[in-house]
VMD Tcl script that draws the C-alpha trace (Angstrom):
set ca {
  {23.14 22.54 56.57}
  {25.46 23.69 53.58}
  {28.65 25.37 54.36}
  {27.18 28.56 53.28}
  {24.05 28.05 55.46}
  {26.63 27.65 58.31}
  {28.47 30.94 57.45}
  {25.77 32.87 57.63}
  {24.48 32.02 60.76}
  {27.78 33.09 61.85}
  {27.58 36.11 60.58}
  {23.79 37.17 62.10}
  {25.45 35.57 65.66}
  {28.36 37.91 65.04}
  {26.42 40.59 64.03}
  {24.23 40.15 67.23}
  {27.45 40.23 69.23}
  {28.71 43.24 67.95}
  {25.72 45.39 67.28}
  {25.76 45.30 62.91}
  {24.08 43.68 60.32}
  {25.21 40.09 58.99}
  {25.73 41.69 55.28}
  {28.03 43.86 56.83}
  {30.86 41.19 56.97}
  {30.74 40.71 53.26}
  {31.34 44.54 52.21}
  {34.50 45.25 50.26}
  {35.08 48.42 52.63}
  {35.27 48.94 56.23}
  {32.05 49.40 58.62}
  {31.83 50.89 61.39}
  {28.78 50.80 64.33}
  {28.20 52.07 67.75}
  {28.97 49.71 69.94}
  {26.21 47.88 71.74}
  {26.40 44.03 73.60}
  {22.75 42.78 73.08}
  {20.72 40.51 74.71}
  {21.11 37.85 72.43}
  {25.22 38.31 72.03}
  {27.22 35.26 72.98}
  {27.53 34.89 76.49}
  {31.32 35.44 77.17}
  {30.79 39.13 75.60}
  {30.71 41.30 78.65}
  {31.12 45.09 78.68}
  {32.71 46.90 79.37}
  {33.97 47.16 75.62}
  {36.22 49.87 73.74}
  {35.80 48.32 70.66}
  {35.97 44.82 69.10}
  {37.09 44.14 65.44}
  {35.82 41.78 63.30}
  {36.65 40.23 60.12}
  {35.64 37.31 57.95}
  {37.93 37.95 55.48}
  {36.36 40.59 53.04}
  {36.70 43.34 54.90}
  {36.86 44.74 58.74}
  {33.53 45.36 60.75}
  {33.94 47.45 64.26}
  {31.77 48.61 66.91}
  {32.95 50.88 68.95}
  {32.18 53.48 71.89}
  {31.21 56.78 70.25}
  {34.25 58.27 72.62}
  {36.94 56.24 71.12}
  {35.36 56.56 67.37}
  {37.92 58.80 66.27}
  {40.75 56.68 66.90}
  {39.14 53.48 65.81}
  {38.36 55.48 62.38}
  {41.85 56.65 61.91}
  {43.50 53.42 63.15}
  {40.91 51.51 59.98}
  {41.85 54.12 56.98}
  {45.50 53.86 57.85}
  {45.91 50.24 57.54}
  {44.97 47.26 55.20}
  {41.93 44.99 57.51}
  {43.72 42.16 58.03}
  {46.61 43.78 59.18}
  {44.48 45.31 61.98}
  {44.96 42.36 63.76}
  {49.24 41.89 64.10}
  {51.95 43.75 65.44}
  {53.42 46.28 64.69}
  {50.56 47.89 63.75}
  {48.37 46.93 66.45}
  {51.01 49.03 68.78}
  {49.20 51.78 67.32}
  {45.71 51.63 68.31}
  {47.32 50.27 71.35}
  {49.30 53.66 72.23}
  {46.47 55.75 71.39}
  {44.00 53.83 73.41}
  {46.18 53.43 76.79}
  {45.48 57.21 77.85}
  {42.16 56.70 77.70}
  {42.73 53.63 80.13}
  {42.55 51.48 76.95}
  {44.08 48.09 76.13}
  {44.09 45.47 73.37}
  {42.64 42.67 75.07}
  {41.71 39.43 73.18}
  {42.51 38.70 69.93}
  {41.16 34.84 68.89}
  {40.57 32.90 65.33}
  {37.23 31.32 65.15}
  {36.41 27.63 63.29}
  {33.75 26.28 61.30}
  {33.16 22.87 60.25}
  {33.52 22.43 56.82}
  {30.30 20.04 55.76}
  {31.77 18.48 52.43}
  {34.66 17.36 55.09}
  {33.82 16.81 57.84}
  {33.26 13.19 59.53}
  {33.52 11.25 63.34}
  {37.48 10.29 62.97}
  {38.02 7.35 65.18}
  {40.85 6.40 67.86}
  {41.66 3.69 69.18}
  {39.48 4.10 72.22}
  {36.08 3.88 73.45}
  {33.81 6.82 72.56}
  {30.97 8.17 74.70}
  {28.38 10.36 74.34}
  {27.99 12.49 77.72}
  {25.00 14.83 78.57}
  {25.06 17.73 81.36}
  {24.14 15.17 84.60}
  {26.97 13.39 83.21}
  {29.72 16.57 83.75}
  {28.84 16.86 87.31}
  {32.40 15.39 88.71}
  {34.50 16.44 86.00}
  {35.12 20.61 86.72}
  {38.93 19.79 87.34}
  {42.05 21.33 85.86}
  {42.40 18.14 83.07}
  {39.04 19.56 81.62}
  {39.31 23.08 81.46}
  {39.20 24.01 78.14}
  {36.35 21.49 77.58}
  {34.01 22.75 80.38}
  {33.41 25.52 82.05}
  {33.63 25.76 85.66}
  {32.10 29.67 86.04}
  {29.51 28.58 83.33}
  {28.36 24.94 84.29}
  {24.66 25.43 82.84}
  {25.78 25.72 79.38}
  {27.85 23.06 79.07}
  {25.73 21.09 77.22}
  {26.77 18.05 75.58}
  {30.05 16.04 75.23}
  {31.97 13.17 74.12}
  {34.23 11.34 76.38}
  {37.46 8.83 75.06}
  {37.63 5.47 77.71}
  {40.55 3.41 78.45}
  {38.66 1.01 80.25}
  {36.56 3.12 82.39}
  {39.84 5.70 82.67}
  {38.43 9.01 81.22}
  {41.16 9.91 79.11}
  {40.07 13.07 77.04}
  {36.89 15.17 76.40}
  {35.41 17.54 73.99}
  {32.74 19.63 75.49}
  {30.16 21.98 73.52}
  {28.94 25.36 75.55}
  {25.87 26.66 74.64}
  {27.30 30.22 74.12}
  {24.18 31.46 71.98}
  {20.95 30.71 70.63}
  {22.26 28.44 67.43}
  {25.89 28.14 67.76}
  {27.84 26.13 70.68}
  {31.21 26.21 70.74}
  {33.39 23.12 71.42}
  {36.94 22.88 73.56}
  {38.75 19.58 73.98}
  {41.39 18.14 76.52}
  {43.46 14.47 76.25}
  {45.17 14.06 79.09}
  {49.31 14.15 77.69}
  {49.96 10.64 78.03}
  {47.19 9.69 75.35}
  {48.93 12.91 73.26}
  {49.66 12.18 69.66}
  {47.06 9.65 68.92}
  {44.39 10.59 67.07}
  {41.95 11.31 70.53}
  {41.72 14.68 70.16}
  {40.51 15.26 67.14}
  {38.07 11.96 67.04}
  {36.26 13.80 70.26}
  {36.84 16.93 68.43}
  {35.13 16.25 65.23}
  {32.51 13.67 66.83}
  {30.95 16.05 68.87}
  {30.73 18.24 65.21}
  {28.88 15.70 64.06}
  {26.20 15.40 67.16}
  {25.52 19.04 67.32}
  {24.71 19.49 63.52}
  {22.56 16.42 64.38}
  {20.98 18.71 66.94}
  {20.37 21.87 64.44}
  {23.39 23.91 66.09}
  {26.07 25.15 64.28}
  {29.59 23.71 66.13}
  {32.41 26.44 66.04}
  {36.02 25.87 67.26}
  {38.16 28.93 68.85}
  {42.13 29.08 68.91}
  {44.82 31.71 69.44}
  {46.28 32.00 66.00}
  {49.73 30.72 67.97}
  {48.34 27.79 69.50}
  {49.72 25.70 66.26}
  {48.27 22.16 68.15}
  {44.91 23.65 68.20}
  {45.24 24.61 65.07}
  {46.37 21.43 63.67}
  {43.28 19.73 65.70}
  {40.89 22.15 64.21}
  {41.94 21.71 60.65}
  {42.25 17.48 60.91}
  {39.01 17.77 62.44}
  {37.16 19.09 59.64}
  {37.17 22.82 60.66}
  {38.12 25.65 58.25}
  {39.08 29.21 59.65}
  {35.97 31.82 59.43}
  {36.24 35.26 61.10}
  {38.92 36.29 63.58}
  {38.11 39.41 66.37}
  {40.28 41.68 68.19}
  {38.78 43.42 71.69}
  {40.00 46.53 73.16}
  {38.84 46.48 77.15}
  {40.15 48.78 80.31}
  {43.47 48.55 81.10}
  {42.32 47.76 84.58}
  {40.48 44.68 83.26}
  {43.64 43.75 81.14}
  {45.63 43.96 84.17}
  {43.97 41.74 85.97}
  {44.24 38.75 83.48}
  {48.07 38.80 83.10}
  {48.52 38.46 87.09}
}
mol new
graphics top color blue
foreach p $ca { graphics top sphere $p radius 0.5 }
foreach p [lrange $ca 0 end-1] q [lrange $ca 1 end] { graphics top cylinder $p $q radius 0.2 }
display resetview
């Protein structure tokens, strides 16, 4: 696949997620759609949903319940797209949303590999290949952001860094949709700094464009060692997203 062949399949996944059309993401104005999470959305998408913002880069896309619309449409006119997604002007929506039992929720910057790049870095460890029997014993702590413990069946491939037989970090891929799987990575921190992560990292890339998926990468915009992982691994930033969800559900995940 070509690096615009990739994009776009990003944008008809996003598009499924969101409940638009892929050309949407490439208008120089703001669009904005009812919101809807379809059957063929990503699989961490789960209503209920205020609204979600999307952007990959031209312009903003949101979906959004028809009894928020108002706000959302205000909130888009007042301020330039891409500053939709920072403080202080988030704090706006934000106010407006939180008597309506609204919250900003997640806000996330998504990867793709960037073809012309992109290659199986090395480390100075052994490299394995590791299929679903092979994650059986490993939903622990260490490999949390690699697998997926409340989501086991799509974890779906992986590559595994030995010293000796000592699993020492992992890069996992989770089926999230129908041609994309997303990858997370852990090193354990004493084999930090070496080159491990992004070897697994941009490894597995390689073995799930070998499998006709497209690989994408997802970091908070703050998490600079992510970042740096994504970018030596052959990733380029794509689209970023901002969800608005119940306070209630917001709640929840900062106990």
């Amino acid at each position: 696949m070509t690096n615009e062949e990739i994009l776009f399949v990003a944008m008809q996944q996003s598009a499924l997620d969101i409940n638009c059309n892929a050309e949407d993401f490439l208008c120089d104005h703001s669009v904005i759609v009812r919101s809807g999470v379809g059957p063929c959305a990503r699989k961490y998408y789960k209503e209920p949903i205020a609204c979600n913002l999307v952007s990959y880069g031209s312009s903003l896309v949101v979906s959004v319940r028809d009894e928020y619309r108002e706000i959302v449409e205000e909130y888009v006119g007042k301020f330039e797209f891409y500053h939709c997604f920072e403080t202080p002007n988030l704090h706006w929506l934000n106010e407006r949303m939180l008597p309506l039992g609204q919250k900003v929720c997640f806000m996330a910057e998504y990867y793709l590999p960037d073809v012309e790049k992109l290659c199986a870095l090395s480390c100075g460890y052994e490299m394995r290949v590791l299929e679903q029997p092979d994650f059986r014993d490993l939903y622990k702590p260490e490999w949390g952001n690699a697998l997926c413990v409340d989501r086991k069946e799509l974890d779906v491939l992986g590559i595994g860094a030995f010293d000796g037989e000592k699993l020492i970090g992992l890069a996992g891929c989770s089926a999230d949709c129908e041609t994309m799987w997303q990858i997370g990575v852990d090193v354990l921190p004493a084999y930090r700094r070496q080159g491990v992560a992004s070897a697994l990292t941009s490894s597995l890339a390689v073995e799930i464009l070998k499998r006709g998926k497209v690989p994408f990468y997802c970091s908070a915009w703050s998490n600079i060692r992510s970042v740096r992982n994504a970018v030596k691994s052959g990733f380029i930033p794509a689209w970023v997203e901002m969800t608005v969800k119940p306070e209630n559900v917001v709640d929840e995940l900062n106990q």
